[in-house]
C-alpha positions in Angstrom: 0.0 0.0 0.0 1.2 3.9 -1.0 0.7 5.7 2.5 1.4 9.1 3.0 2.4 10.4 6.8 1.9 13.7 7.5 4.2 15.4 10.2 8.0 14.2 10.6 7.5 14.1 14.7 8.0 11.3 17.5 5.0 9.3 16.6 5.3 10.4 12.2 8.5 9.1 12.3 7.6 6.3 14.3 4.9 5.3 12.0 6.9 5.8 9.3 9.7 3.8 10.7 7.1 0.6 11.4 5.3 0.5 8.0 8.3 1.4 5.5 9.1 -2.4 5.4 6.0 -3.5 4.2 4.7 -0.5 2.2 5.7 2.4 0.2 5.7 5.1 2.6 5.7 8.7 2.0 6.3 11.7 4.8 5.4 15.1 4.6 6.5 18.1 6.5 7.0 21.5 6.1 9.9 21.9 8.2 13.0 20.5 5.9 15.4 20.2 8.9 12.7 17.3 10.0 13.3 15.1 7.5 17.0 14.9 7.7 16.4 11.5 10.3 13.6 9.8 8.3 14.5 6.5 6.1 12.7 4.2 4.1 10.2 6.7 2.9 9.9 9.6 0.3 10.2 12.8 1.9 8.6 15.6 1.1 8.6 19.3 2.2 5.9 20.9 -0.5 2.8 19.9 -0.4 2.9 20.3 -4.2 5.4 17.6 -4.7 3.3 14.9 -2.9 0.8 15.3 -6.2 2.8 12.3 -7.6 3.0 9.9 -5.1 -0.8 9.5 -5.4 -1.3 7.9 -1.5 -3.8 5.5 -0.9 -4.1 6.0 3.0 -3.2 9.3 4.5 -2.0 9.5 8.4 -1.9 12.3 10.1 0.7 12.0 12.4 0.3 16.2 13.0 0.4 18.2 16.5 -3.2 18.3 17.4 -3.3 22.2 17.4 -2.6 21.5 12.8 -4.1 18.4 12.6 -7.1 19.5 10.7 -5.0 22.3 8.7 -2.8 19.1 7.5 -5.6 17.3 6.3 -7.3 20.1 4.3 -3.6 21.4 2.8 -3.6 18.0 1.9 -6.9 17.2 -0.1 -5.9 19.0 -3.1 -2.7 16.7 -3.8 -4.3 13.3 -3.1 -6.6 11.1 -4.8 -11.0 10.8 -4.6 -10.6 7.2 -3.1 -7.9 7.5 -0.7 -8.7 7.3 2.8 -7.7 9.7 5.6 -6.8 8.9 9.4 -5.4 10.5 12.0 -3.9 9.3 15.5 -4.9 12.2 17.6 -5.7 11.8 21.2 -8.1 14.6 21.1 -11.4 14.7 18.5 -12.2 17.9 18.4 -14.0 18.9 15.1 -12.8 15.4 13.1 -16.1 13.8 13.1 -17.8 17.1 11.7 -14.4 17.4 8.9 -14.8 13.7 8.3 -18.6 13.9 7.8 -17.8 16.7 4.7 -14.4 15.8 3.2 -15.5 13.5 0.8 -13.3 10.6 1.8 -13.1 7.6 3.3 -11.9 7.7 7.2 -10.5 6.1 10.2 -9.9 7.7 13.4 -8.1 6.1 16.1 -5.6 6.7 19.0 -2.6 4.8 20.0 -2.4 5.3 23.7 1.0 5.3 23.9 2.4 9.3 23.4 6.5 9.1 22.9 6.7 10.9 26.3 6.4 7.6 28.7 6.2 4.7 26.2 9.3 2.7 25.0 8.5 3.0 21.2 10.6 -0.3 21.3 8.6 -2.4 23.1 4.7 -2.2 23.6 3.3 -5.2 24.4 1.9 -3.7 27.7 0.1 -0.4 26.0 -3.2 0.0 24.3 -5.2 1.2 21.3 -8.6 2.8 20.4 -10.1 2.3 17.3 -13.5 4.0 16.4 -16.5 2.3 14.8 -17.3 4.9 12.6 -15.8 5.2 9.5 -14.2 2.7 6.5 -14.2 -0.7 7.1 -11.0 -2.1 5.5 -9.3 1.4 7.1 -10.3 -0.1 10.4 -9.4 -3.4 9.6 -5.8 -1.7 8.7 -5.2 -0.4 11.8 -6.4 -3.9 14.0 -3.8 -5.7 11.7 -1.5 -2.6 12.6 -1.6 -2.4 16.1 -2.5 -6.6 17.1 1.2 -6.9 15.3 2.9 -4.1 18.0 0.7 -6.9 20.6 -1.1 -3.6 21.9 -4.3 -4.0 23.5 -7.0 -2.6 21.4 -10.7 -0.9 22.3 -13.4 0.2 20.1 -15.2 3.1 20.4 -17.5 5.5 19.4 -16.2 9.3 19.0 -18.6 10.2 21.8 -17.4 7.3 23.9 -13.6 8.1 23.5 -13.9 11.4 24.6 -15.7 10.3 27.9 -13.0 7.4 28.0 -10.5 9.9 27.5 -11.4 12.3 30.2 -11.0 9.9 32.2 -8.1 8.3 31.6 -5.7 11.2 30.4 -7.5 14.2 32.5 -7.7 13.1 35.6 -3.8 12.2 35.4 -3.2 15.7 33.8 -4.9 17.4 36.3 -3.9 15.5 39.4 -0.3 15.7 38.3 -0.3 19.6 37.5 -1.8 20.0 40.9 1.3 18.5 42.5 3.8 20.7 40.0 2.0 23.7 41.3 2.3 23.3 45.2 6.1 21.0 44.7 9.4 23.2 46.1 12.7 21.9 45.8 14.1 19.2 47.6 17.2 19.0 49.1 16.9 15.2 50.2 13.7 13.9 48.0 12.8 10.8 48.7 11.7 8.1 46.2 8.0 8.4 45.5 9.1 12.3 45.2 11.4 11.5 42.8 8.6 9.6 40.5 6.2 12.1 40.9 8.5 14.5 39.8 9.5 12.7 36.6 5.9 12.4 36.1 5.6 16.0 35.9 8.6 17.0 34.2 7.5 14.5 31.1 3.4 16.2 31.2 5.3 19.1 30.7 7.2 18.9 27.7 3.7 18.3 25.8 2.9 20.6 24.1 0.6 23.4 25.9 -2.1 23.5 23.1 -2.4 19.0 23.5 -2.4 19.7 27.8 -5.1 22.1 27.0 -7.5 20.7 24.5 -7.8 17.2 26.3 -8.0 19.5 29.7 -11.4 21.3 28.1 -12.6 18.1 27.0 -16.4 18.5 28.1 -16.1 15.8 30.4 -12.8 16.7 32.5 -15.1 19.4 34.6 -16.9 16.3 36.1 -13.5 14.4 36.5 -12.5 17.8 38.1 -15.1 17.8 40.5 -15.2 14.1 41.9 -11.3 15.0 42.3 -12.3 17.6 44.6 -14.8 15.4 46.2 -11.9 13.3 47.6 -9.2 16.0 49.1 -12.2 17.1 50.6 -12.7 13.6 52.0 -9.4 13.0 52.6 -8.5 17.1 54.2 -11.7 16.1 57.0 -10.0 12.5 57.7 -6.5 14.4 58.2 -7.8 17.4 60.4 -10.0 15.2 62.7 -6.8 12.7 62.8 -9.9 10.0 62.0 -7.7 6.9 62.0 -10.9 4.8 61.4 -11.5 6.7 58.5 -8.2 7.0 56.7 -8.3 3.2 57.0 -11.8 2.9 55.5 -10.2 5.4 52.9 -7.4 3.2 52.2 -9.3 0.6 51.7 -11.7 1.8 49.3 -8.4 3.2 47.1 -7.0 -0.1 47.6 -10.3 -1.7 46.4 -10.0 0.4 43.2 -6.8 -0.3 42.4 -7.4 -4.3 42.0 
């Protein structure tokens, strides 16, 4: 198959990296200087130029703040029955550009951002793939990811952002709550230490990513139940409850199984 990645990042030139063996692969950035470490693919830093490589799947592999600007500088150059995907953890406005670009589409999102994950090995991270959208796109993509042994979901648009608020907001939020109150430590100890790496990784996202799954409509409810529990937890400290601390530890423990 002729596919066409669009952005030369982490998870482009990972992509591009995993399917050059088996397919003719080309990459597409505007920035020259990212190209330089891509191999095994055509590279391409016009958007003119890609009119001749005539892709039959499109991924776009963009920052989330240009991934619908990549897709429409890219209709012009590419042909009526190839199909467009993107990888982006937040779905902001794809379903509505899907629904009117003309083309066949797959959406889904490899839960494993180049921040934590070892590219090299991810037999222990997961995929979503939405329903909606082309069939043998989808069936790419499940080939795709069962050969990286990731585990793989299914959802609707509307379920992956309520997934998603979940499982990347309340994360997010919790960990820039530490960054805000954290001073230096002289002596930190171990859990510190973590906690810290945690942050410093969250923050070298890019602020327009932190933000857009942050004001996913769900989060405020994540937000709030979040809340709920330091309230919980700031009456068991002050009343020096130790009944209730160890109900509360059990019920975190309880969660955690």
């Amino acid at each position: 198959m002729k596919i066409l990645i669009l952005g030369a990042g982490k998870m482009g030139t990972f992509f591009s990296d995993l399917l050059s063996a088996d397919h003719q692969v080309g990459i597409y950035d505007p920035d020259p200087s990212k190209l330089r470490f891509t191999y095994g693919a055509e590279r391409f830093s016009d958007v003119n130029d890609v009119d001749g490589f005539a892709p039959e799947l499109v991924i776009n592999a963009a920052t989330v703040k240009y991934t619908l600007e990549a897709f429409r500088n890219i209709l012009p150059h590419i042909p009526d029955d190839c199909i467009l995907s993107d990888i982006a953890s937040v779905k902001t406005g794809l379903p509505e550009f899907y629904a009117e670009c003309n083309h066949r589409y797959v959406s889904t999102h490899p839960m494993f951002g180049p921040t934590f994950a070892s590219l090299s090995n991810l037999e222990n991270e997961n995929a979503i793939i939405i329903t909606e959208g082309d069939t043998a796109g989808r069936e790419f993509f499940h080939k795709l990811y069962q050969s990286l042994h990731l585990n793989i979901a299914e959802y609707t648009f509307a379920e992956h952002d309520l997934t998603i608020a979940y499982s990347l907001s309340i994360p997010f939020a919790s960990t820039l709550v530490f960054a805000s109150v954290m001073k230096h430590q002289d002596a930190p100890g171990t859990t510190f230490k973590r906690h810290k790496r945690i942050a410093d990784g969250l923050m070298s996202e890019d602020d327009y990513l932190l933000s857009e799954i942050l004001f996913n409509p769900h989060t405020s409810r994540q937000l709030e139940k979040i809340q709920q529990q330091l309230r919980t937890l700031q009456s068991i400290v002050e009343r020096h409850d130790s009944d209730g601390m160890k109900n509360y530890l059990d019920r975190v423990r309880e969660n955690l199984k």
